[in-house]
C-alpha positions as a printed Julia matrix, in Angstrom:
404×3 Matrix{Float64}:
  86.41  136.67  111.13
  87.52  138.81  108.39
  87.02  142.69  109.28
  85.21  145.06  106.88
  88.13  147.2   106.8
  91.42  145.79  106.47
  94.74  147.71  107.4
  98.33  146.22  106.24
 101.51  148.88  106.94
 104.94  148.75  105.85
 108.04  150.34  106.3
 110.96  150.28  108.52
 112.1   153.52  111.28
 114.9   154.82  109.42
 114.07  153.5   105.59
 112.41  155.75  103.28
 108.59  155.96  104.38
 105.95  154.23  106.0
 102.74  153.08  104.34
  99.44  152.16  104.99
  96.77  150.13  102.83
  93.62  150.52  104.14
  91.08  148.05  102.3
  87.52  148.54  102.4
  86.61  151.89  102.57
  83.15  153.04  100.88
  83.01  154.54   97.58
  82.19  158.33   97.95
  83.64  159.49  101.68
  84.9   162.79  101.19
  89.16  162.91  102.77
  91.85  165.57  102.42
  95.39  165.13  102.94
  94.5   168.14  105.47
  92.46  165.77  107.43
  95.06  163.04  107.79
  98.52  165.32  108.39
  95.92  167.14  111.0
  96.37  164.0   113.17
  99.78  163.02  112.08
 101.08  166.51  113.34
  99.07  165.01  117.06
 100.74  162.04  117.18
 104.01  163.86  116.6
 103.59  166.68  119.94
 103.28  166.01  123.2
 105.76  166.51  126.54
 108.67  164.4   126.55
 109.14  163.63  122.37
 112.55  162.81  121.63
 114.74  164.91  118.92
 113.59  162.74  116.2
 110.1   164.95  116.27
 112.45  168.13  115.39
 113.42  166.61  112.36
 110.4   165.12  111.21
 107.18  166.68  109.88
 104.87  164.42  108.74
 102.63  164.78  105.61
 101.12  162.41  103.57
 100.36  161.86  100.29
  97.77  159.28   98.44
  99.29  156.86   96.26
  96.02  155.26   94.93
  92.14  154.83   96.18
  91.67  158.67   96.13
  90.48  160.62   93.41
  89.64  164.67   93.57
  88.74  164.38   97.19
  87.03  161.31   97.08
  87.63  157.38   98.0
  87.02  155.19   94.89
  85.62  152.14   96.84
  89.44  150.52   96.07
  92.11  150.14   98.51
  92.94  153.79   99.42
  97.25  153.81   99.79
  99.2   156.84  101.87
 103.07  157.16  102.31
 104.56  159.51  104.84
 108.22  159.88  104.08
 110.6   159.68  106.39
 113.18  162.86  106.32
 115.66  160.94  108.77
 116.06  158.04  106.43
 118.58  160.65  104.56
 121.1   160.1   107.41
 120.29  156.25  107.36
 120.79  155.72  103.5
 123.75  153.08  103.47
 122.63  151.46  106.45
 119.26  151.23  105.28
 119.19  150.89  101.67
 117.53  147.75   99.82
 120.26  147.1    97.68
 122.77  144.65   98.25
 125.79  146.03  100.38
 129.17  145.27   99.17
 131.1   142.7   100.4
 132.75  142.73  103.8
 130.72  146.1   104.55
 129.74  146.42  108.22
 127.71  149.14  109.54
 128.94  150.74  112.45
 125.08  150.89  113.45
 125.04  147.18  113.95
 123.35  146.3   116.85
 124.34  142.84  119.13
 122.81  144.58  122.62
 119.39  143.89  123.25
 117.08  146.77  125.4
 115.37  144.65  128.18
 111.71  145.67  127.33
 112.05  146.08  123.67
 111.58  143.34  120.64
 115.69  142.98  119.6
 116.18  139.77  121.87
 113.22  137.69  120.59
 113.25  138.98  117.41
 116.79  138.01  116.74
 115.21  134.47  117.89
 112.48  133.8   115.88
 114.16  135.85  113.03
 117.19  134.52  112.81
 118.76  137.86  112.47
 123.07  138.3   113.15
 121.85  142.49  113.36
 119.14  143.4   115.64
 118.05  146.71  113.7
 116.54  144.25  111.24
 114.11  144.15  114.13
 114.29  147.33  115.77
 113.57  149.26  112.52
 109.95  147.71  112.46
 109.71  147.58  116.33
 109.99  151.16  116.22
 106.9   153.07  117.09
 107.76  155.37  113.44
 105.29  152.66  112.27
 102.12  154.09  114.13
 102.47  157.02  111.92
 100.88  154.88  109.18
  97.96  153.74  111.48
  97.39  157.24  112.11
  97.11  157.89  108.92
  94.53  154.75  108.32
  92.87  155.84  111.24
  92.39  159.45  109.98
  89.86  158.21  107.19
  88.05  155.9   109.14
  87.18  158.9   112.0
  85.99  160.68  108.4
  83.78  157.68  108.02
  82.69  157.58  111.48
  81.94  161.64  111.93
  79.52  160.92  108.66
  76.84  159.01  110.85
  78.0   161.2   113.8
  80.39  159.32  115.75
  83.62  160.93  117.42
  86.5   159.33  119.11
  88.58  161.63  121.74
  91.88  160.28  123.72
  93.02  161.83  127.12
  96.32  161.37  129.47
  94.87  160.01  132.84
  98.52  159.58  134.46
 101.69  159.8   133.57
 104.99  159.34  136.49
 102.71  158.78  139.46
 100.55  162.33  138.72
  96.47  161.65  137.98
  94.34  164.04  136.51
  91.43  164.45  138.84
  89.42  167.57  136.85
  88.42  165.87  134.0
  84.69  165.45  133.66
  83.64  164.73  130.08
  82.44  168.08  129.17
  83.34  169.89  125.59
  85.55  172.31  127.98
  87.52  169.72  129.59
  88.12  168.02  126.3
  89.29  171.44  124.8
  91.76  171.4   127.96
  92.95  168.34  127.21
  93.7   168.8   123.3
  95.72  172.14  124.08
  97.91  170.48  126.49
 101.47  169.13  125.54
 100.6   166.09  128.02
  96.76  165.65  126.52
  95.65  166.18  130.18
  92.66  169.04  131.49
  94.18  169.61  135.09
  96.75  172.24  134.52
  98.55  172.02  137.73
  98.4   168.35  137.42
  99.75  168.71  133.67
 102.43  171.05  135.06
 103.34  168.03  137.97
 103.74  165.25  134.77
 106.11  167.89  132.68
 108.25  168.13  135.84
 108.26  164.22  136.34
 109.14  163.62  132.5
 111.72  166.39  133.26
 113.39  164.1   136.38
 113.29  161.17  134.27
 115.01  162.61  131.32
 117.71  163.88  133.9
 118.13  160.25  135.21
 118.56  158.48  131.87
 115.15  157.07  132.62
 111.57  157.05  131.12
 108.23  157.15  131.96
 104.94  155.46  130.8
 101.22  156.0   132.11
  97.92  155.84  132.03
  95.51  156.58  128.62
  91.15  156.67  128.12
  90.05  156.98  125.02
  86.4   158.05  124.35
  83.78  157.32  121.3
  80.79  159.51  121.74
  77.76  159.06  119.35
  77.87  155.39  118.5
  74.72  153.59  117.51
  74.01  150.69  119.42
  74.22  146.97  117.8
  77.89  147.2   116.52
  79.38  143.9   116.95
  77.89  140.9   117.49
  77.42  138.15  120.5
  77.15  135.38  117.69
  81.39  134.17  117.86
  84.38  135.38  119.68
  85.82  136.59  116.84
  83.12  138.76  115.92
  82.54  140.28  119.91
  83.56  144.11  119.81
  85.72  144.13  123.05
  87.83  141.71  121.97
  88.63  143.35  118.3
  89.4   146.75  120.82
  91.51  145.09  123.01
  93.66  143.37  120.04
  93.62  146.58  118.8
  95.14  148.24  121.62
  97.32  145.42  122.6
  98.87  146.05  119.32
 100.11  149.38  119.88
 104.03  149.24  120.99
 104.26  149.47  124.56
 100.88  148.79  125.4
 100.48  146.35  128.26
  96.85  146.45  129.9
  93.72  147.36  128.29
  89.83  147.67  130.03
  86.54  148.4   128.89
  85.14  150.92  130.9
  85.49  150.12  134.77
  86.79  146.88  133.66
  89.58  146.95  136.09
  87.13  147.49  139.15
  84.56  144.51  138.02
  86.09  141.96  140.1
  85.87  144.64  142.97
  82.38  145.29  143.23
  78.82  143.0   143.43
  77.03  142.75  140.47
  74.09  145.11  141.78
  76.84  147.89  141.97
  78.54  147.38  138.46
  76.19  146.43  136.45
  74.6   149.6   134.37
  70.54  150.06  134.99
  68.25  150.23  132.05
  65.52  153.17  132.71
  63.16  154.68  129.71
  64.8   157.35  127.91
  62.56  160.71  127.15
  60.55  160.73  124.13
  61.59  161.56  120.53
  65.3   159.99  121.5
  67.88  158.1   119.11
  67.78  155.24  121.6
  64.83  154.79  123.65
  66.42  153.98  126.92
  68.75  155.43  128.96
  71.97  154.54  131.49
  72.73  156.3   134.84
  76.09  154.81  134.84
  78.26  153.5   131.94
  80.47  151.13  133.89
  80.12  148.65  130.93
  82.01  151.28  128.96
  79.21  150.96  126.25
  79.79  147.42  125.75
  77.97  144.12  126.72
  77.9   141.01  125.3
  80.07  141.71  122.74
  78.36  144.64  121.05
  77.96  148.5   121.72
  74.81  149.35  123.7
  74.12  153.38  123.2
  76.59  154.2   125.58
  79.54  155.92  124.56
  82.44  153.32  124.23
  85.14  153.7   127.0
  88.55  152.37  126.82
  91.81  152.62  129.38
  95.0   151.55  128.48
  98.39  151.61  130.52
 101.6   151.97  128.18
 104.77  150.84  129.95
 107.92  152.89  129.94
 110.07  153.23  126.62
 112.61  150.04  127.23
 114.98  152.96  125.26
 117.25  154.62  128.43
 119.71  156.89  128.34
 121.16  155.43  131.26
 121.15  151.42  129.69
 120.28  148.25  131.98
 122.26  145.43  131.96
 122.29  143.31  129.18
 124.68  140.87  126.75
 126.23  141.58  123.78
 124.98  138.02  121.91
 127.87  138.13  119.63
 130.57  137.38  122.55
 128.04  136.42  125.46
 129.96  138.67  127.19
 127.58  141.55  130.04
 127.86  144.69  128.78
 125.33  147.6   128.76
 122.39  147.63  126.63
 122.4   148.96  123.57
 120.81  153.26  123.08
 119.23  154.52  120.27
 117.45  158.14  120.24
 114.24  157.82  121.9
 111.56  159.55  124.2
 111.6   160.42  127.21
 107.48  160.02  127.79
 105.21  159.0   124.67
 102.17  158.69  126.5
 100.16  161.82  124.87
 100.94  160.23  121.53
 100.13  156.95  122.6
  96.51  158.79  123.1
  96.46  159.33  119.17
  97.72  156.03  117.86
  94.77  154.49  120.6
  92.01  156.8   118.53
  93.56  156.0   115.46
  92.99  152.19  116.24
  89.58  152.68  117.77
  88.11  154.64  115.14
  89.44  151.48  112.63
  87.83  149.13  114.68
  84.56  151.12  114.97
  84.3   151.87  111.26
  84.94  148.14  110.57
  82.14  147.34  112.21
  79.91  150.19  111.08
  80.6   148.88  107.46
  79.71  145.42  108.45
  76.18  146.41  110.0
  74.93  148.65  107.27
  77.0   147.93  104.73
  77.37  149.23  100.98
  79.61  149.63   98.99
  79.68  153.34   98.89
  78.65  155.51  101.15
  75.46  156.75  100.28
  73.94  153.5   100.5
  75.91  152.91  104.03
  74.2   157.02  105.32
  70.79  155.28  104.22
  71.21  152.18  106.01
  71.66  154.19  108.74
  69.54  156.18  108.69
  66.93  153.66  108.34
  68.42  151.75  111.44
  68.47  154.26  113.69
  64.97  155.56  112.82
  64.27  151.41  113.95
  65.42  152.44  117.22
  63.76  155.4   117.67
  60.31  154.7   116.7
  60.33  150.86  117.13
  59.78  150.48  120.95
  57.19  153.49  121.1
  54.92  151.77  118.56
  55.31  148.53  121.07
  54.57  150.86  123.81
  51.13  152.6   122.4
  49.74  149.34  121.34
  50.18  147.78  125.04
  48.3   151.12  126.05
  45.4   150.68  123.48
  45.39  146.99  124.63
């Protein structure tokens, strides 16, 4: 299935910028650079960054689909240069490199966890920076970008998608509790998490890594409040809205296990205790019924039910240490250590961002697809009309049972 919106990115860690193409987008949504270097400068703090963030300050700038403030219906194209690639320029550079040149950034060593060793296989590559470069998480800065104008798309019909830390080295965060203030807790903290004393046990666990050479991964939930039931579809796999999340997710470096709400817990429990009742919602409501429990994470059968959609996601530990594991350098076969570049010591907060930035494209895909238009005045009035469906569908069914 082809998705409404369609995001291609390019650009290496150390070359000159990154870019992202996002196809698709309605004619008429108001977007700001403001909006987009507002999340870029989120994905770039957070507990644990490496020194890269100190030199780095991301800002983007449109390159076509934009006009005065406005998308154009065409694809809309942002860069975010890279102010590192200045240290990088021989190394890096698209032009030939003269003869007998070697780089003395070569890299032979694979990282056990990272992409160089089967890369280098399927690639064919004698260096394994020609598959580190685009390995490198630099390239989520161009999702976030992309993702930046589809949460523009998706706060026009009142949808909002919120990421939190749930663990990070061992330490949980058991105060959060969905309220605003909670959330507010949870975007001032350098570790995206509302407990303070639990965010001030994760800083001190990064800390001990970092001292060991080591890293640390964790636990992630990202939240979508606000989204109108029906997005999706039952009809194909390729079209069922879980699965497009969880590729989604998947896709983000380092990401290694993804759930839809209680999804880890549904082989736990009988169906009577995870399954989600259906019970009449007050009158005058968007959706005429209401959940006690959203253990289905706002999902069944393949499309979004009312509910807001819930997603966890555990990101493994940087493969990048400080203090290498064993590896082999492939050019002599010989054991050696493997091979360091600058890296994090935790990424897990920022991992939070890239994870909204991914959700929100996968939610707006689908919002196109269900009311369509090519602009977005005709896509507010399809909505509009859809939702007033909902609201007033049902009731009519309802008083004409009664008169019965």
């Amino acid at each position: 299935m082809r998705s409404a919106l369609e995001l291609t990115t390019a650009g290496e860690s150390h070359g000159r910028c990154v870019t992202a193409i996002l196809g698709g987008v309605p004619a008429g949504l108001g977007v700001t650079a403001e909006i987009v270097n507002r999340d870029l400068a989120r994905r770039q703090a957070g507990y644990g960054r490496g020194g890269r963030m100190k030199i780095e300050a991301d800002v983007v700038r449109f390159t076509g689909g934009v006009r005065h403030g406005q998308t154009l219906g065409s694809p809309v194209c942002m860069v975010v240069e890279n102010r590192d690639s200045e240290n990088w320029r021989e190394e890096m550079g698209a032009d030939p490199s003269p003869s007998g040149w070697v780089s003395g950034r070569t890299v032979s060593v694979p990282r056990p966890g990272h992409a160089d060793l089967a890369g280098l296989a399927r690639f064919g590559h004698t260096d394994m920076r020609n598959v580190l470069e685009r390995a490198s998480a630099r390239e989520t800065a161009a999702r976030v970008a992309a993702g930046a104008i589809c949460r523009a798309l998706l706060a026009a019909i009142g949808v909002t998608v919120r990421s939190r830390t749930v663990a990070t080295g061992g330490v949980r965060d058991e105060a959060f509790d969905g309220s605003d203030a909670t959330w507010a807790e949870v975007e001032s903290s350098d570790v995206r998490c509302a407990d303070e004393g639990a965010a001030g046990a994760m800083r001190e666990a990064i800390d001990r890594a970092r001292a060991d050479g080591d890293s640390l991964g964790g636990e992630l939930e990202l939240v979508a409040d606000g989204v109108p039931p029906g997005l999706g579809s039952h009809v194909s796999w390729e079209s069922r809205l879980d699965g497009r999340i969880a590729g989604a997710m998947l896709g983000i470096p380092a990401i290694k296990a993804v759930a839809i709400g209680a999804g880890f817990d549904a082989g736990e429990l009988p169906g009577s205790q995870f399954h989600d009742a259906i019970l009449p919602a007050e009158a005058g409501t968007r959706w005429p019924v209401t959940r006690p429990t959203n253990r289905a994470g706002g999902i069944e059968g393949g499309m979004t039910n009312g509910e807001p959609v819930v997603v966890r996601m555990v990101m493994k530990p940087i493969p990048t240490l400080t203090a290498p594991l064993p590896s082999v350098d492939v050019r002599t076969g010989e054991p050696t250590q493997a091979h360091a570049e600058r890296s994090d010591v935790c990424a897990v907060p920022a991992a939070g961002v890239v994870g909204e930035a991914m959700l929100a494209l996968v939610l707006a895909s689908a919002a196109v697809e269900l009311f369509g238009g090519a602009c977005m005045a005709d896509l507010l009035a399809a909505h509009e009309r859809y939702v007033g469906r909902l609201a007033g569908a049902w009731g009519e069914g309802r008083a004409s049972d009664d008169d019965a």
